[in-house]
N, C-alpha and C positions, 0 to 999 in steps of 0.2 A: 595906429600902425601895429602889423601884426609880428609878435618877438617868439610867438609859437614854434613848435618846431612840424606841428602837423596841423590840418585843419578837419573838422569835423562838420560834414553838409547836410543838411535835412532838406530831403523833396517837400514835393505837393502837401501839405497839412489838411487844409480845407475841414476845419474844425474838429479833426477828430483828436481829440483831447488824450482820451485813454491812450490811442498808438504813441502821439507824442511825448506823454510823461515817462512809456515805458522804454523808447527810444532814447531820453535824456538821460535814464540811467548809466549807459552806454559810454555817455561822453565823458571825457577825462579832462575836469576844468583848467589842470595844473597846466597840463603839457599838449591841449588842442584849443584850438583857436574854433567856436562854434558861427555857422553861417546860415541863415535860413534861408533859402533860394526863394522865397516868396509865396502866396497865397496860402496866408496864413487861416481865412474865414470862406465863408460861404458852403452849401452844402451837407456838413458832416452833423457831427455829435451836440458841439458847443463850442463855436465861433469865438463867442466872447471869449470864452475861459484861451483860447490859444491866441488872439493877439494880447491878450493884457499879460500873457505869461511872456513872450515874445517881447515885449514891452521893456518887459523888467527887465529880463537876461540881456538887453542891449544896456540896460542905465545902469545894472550889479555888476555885470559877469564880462563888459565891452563884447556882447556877441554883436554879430554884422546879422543886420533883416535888409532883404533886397526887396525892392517893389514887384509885384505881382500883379498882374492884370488883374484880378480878383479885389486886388487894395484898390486899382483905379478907379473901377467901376463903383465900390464905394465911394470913395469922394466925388466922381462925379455926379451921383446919387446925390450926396448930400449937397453939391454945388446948386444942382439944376435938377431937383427932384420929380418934379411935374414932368420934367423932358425926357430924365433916365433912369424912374422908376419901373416902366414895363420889360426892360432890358436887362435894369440888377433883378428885380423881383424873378425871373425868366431863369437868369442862371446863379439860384441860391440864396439870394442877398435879403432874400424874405425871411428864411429862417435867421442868419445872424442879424434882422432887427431884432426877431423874437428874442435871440437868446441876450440881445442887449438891454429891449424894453420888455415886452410882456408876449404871450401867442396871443394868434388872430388881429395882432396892433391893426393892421391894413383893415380891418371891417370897420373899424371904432375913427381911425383918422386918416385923413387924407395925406400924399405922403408928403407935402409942405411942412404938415402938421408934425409930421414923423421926424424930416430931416434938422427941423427946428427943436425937439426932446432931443437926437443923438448928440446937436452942438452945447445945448444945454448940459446934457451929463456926462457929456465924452469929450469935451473937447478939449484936453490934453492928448488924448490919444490922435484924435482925429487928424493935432499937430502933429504931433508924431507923424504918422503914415504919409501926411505931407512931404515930409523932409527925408522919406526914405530915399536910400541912392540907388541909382539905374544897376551896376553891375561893379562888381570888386575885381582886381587883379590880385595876386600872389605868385609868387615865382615865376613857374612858367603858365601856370591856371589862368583862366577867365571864367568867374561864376555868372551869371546872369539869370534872369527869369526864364524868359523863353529863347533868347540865342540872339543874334545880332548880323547885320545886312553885309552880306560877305561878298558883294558887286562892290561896294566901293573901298574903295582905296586902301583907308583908313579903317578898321572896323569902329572906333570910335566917333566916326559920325552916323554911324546908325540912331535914326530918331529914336524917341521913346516910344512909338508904337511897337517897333521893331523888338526894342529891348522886353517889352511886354509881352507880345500876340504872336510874333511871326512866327512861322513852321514851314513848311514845306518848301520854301525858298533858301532857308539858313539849313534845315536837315537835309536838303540833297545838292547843295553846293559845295565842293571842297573849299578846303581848310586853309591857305597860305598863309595865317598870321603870326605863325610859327609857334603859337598858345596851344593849349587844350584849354575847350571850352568845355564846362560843366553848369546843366544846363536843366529847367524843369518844363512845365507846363504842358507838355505834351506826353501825355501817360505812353511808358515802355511797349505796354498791351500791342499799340496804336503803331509806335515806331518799328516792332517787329513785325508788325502786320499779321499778328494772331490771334490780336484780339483775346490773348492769353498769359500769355507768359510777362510777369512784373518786376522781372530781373531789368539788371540794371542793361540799356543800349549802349552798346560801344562803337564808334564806326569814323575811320581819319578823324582823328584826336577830337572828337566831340565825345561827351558822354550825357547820357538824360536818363536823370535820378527819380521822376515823377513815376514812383511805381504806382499810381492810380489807386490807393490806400480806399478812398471815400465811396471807390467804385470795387468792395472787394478786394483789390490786391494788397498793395506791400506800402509801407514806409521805410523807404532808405534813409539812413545814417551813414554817410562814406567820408571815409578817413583819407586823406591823400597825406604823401609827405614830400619832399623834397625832389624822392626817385619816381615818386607815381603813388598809382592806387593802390594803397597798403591793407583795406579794411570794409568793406559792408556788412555795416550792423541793419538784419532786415527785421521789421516787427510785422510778419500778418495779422489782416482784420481778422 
């Protein structure tokens, strides 16, 4: 339970190590409650290095790591590798083997071979990302990965796919749950529609912090308080 008085969000990571560490400088462990909106690996610098750091600051520091479509698609990997290796490997998932086992792993074994080393040396972590949770509340907040199904009723029966993947159904539907939703996976660039700009999107109490860090742009760190958004710590690539 969080006894913070402000909370501290970090977008999209997607392994970029160096934006991350210099973004945590940022956060003020005393009096910010830290949240990672998810997708912590695939793509960037060093994979490893940001979930195992992620890892800790959830078992040190009580921060909240949300699931990420990025974490799914790993364990699905590792469930049913033969079945959902050409689809992780596609979006990323090839480099964070490398930065977990060795490069080029994929020429040397096949990926049964592979998903059976990651449960071999990882798999406290691997627990871990299992038991990540779908999406936090806090005051009047809702953090989530990529947003939540705003046809029904309830937003809390939105599936876990929804909690993960969806877009263009949760970004162009109003908002009635009387929350702001704070929200990643869907780079800023994209939600502006310019294909440019990595500030943060605001629009009817949604907000989306993925400033697309892995693809050139920004890593947000947003501080929310009680009254609202008090703070964006941004680090360019």
């Amino acid at each position: 339970m969080i006894v913070k008085d402000e909370v501290f969000v970090v977008g999209d990571v997607h392994g970029e190590i160096t934006l991350l560490k210099k973004l945590l400088e940022k956060w003020d462990r005393e009096k910010q409650q830290l949240i990672f909106i998810g997708d912590l690996g695939d793509r960037g610098e060093n994979s490893k290095a940001c979930f195992l750091l992620a890892k800790e600051l959830v078992e040190k520091q009580g921060a909240i790591y949300l699931k990420g479509n990025h974490e799914g698609i790993l364990l699905n990997f590792i469930a049913k590798p033969e079945e959902f290796a050409g689809n992780y490997f596609l979006n990323g998932g090839l480099g964070s083997l490398e930065s977990f086992l060795h490069e080029h792993i994929n020429e040397e074994y096949s990926p049964t071979e592979i998903a059976l080393m990651m449960k071999h040396y990882y798999k406290d972590l691997l627990a871990f990302l299992t038991e990540l949770p779908l999406y936090y509340e806090w005051e009047q907040y809702v953090f989530v990965h990529a947003g939540v199904d705003l046809s029904k009723k309830d937003w809390h029966d939105s599936t876990e796919e929804d909690f993960l993947w969806i877009r263009e159904p949760f970004h162009k539907k109003k908002t009635l749950t009387g929350k702001t939703i704070v929200f990643g996976h869907t780079p800023t660039f994209y939600l502006h529609g310019d294909n440019d700009r990595s500030d943060l999107w605001i629009s009817d109490d949604k907000i989306g912090i993925d400033g697309g860090a892995v693809y050139g742009g920004s890593l947000h760190g947003v501080v929310f308080d009680k009254n609202g958004l008090k703070e964006d710590h941004i680090i360019k690539k």
